[in-house]
N, C-alpha and C positions, 0 to 999 in steps of 0.2 A: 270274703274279707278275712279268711283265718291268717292269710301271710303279718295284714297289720294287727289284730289283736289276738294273737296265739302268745301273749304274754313274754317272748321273747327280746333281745334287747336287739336294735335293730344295726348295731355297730356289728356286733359277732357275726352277724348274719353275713353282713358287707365285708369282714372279713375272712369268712369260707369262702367265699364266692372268690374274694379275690385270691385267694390262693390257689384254690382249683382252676381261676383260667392259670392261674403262674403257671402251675403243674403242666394245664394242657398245653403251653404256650411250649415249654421245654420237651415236651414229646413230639411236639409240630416239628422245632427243630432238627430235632434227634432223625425222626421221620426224612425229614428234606434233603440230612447229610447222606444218611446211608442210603439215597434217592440218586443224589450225587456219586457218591461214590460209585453206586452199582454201573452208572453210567458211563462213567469213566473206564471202569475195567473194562466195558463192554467192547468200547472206544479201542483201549490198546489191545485188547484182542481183535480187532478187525483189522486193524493198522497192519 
């Protein structure tokens, strides 16, 4: 039970969290394009 009574306010809390998915949401991204991308040169190199 330390996460509810570690004396902390429980909004801040909700607001790391929600930034860090922000963060991991923009690297997921980031991730996918240059996933993309790799695939496509792959593409006009075989063409």
């Amino acid at each position: 039970m330390t996460a509810a009574g570690d004396g902390k306010k429980p909004g801040f809390r909700v607001g790391e969290k929600a930034r860090d998915n922000s963060d991991f949401a923009q690297q997921l991204i980031a991730g996918i394009k240059q996933v993309v991308e790799d695939e496509t040169a792959k593409r006009q190199y075989q063409a």
